[in-house]
C-alpha positions in Angstrom: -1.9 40.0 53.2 1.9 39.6 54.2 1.3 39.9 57.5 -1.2 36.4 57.0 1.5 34.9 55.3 3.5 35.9 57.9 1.2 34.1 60.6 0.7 31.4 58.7 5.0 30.9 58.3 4.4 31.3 62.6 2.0 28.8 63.1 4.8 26.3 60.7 7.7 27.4 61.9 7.4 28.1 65.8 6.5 25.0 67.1 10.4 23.7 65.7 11.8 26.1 67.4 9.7 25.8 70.5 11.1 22.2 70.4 14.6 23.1 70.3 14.1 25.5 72.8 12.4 22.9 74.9 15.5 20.2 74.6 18.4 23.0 75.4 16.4 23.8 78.3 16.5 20.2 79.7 19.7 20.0 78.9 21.0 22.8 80.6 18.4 22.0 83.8 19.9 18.6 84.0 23.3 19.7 84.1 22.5 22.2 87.4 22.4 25.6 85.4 19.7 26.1 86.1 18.9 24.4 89.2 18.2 20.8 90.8 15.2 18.8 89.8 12.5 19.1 92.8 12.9 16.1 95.5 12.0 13.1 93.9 8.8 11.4 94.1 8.0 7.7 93.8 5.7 7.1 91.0 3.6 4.1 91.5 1.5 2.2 88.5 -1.5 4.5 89.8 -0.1 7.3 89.4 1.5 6.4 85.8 -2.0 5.6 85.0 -3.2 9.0 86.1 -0.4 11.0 84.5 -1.2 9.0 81.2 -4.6 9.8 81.5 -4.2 13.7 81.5 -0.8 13.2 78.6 -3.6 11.5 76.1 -6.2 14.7 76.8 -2.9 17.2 76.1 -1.7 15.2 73.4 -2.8 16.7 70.5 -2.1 20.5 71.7 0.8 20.1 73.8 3.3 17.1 73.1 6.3 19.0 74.5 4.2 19.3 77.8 3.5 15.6 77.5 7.4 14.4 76.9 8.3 16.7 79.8 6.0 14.6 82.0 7.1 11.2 80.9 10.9 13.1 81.9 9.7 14.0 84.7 8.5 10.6 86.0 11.5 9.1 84.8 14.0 11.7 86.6 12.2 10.3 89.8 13.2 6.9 88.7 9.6 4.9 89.8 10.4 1.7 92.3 7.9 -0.3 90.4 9.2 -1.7 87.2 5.3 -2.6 85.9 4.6 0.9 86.1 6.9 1.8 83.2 5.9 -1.0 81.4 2.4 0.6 81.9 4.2 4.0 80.8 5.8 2.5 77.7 2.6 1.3 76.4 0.6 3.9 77.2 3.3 6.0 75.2 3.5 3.9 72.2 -0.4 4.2 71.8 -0.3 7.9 71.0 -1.6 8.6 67.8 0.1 10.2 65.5 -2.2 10.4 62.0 -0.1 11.9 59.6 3.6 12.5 59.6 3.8 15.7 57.8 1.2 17.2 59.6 2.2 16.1 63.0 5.7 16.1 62.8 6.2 17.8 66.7 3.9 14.9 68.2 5.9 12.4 66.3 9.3 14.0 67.2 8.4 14.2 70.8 6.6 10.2 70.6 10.0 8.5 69.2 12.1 10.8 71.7 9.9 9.3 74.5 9.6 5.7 73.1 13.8 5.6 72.8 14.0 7.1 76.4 11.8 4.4 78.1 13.2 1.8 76.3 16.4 2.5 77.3 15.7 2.7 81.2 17.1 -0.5 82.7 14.0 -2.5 83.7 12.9 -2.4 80.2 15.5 -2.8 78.2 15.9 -7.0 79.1 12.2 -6.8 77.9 11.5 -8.3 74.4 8.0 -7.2 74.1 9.5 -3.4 74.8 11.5 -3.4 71.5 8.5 -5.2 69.7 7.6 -1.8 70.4 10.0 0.9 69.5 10.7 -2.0 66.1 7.2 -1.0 65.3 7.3 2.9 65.6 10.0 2.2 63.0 8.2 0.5 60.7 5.3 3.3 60.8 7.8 5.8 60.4 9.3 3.8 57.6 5.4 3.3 55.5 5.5 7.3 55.8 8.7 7.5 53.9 8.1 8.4 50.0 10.4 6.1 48.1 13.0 8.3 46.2 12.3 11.0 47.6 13.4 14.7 45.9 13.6 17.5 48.2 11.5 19.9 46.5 12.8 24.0 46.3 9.8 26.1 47.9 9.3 29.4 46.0 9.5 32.3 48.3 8.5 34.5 46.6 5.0 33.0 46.5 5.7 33.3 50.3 6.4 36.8 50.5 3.7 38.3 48.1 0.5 37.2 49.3 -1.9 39.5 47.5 -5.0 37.7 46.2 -6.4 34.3 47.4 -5.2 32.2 44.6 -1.6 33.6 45.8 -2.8 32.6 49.5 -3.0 28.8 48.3 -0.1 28.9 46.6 1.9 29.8 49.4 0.2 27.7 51.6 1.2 24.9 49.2 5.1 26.0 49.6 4.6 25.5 53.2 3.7 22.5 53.0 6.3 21.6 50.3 8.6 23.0 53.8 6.6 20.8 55.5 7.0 17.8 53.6 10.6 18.3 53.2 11.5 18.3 56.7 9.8 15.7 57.5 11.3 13.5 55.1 14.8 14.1 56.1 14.1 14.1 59.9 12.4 10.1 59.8 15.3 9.5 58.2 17.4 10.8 60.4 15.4 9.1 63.5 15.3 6.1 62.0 19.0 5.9 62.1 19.4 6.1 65.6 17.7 2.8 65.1 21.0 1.2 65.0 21.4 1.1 68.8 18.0 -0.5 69.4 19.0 -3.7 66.7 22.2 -4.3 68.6 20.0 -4.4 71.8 18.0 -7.0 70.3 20.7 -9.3 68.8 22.2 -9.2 72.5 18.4 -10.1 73.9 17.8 -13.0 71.4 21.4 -14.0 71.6 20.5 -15.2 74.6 17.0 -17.4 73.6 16.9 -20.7 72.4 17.2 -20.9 68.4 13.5 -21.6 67.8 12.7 -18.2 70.2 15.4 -16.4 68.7 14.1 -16.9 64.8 10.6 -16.4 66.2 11.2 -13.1 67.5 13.7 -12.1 65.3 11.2 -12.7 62.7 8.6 -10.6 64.2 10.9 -7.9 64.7 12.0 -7.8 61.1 8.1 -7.5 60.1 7.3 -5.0 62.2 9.8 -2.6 61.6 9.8 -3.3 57.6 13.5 -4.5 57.8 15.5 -4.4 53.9 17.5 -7.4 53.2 20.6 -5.9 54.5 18.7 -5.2 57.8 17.6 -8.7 58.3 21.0 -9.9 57.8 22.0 -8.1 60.4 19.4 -9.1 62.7 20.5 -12.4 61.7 23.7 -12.5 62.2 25.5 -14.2 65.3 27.2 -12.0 68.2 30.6 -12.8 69.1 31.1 -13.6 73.1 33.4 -10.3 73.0 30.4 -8.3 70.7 27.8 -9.6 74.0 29.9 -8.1 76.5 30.9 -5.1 74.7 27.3 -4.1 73.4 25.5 -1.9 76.8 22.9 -3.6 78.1 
């Protein structure tokens, strides 16, 4: 029975590490350790529309596969700015049904949601952080409000012997489960910060009744606290506008 326990710790645990594994390996293939990226190709909105096709079939078993994709279109920098609008939007539809059990697809989603949004013929686009302010406000309706981090037994873990013992420890995974996942939207959701000063610079430069209109919207979408809003709010400096990248 440890050796079930031990596949079912597998099944939890691998996929994270897969992840990280995945990341350090872009990292280092970026940086020429490994080697150049093939010779570019030019992506046009047909074939976004293709690749987006065969990322919502792999979805589900492979997101990795699917954020190396949307990487890998990027890296070839497409000559049609439509066609990663068509990309974004195609990304942000990705479902995602529960947090804790999907954590990987929605690690992978807000990884590729920040990316796009950050490429240059998006970022002047205020429908585009509609977008990402909207992932955030998911992520933030998954959040349990005072949340404890709860201690998982291990020894129910490691001493699997009957099947009532089986659900126990399939209940400490996951209370692993849960925990991580808690701690890791919060964590994305802090890198939030950049997006907001992206958008004060964007509405900064709208007329007062678009700028309260949209700044509105954005505040209900991503489920903004008080403090938030304030900040959304509050008017950039002419030295804040040219210091914030845009």
């Amino acid at each position: 029975m440890r050796t079930v326990t031990f596949i079912f710790l597998l099944t939890f645990f691998l996929p994270s590490l897969r992840l990280v594994a995945d990341d350090i390996a872009g990292i280092v293939a970026r940086n020429g350790v490994v080697g150049k990226d093939p010779a570019p190709q030019t992506w046009t909105s047909a074939q976004i529309t293709n690749a987006l096709r065969e990322i919502e079939v792999s979805w589900e078993q492979s997101p990795c596969t699917c954020c190396e994709t949307v990487y890998q279109i990027l890296r070839a920098k497409p000559d049609e700015p439509h066609a990663l609008k068509i990309l974004f939007t195609g990304v942000s539809k990705l479902p995602v049904p529960s947090a804790e059990e999907n954590f990987i697809s929605l690690f992978y989603k807000w990884k590729m949601v920040n990316r796009l949004a950050d490429e240059t013929p998006l970022r002047h686009d205020s429908e585009i952080w509609e977008g990402v302010a909207s992932m955030v406000g998911w992520m933030r309706s998954q959040i349990i409000p005072n949340y404890q981090r709860q201690q998982p037994d291990e020894a129910r873990l490691m001493n699997v012997k009957t099947d009532q013992e089986h659900q126990a420890a399939l209940h400490e995974i996951q209370k692993i489960a849960r925990n991580t996942c808690q701690q890791e939207m919060r964590n994305m959701i802090g890198l939030w910060s950049t997006p907001v000063d992206r958008i004060r610079t964007l509405a900064a430069k709208m007329t007062p009744d678009e700028r309260k209109r949209y700044l509105d919207k954005i505040k209900e979408l991503a489920y903004s606290d008080e403090e938030e809003a304030k900040l959304l709010d509050a008017p950039l400096s002419l030295i804040q506008l040219k210091t914030i990248p845009f």
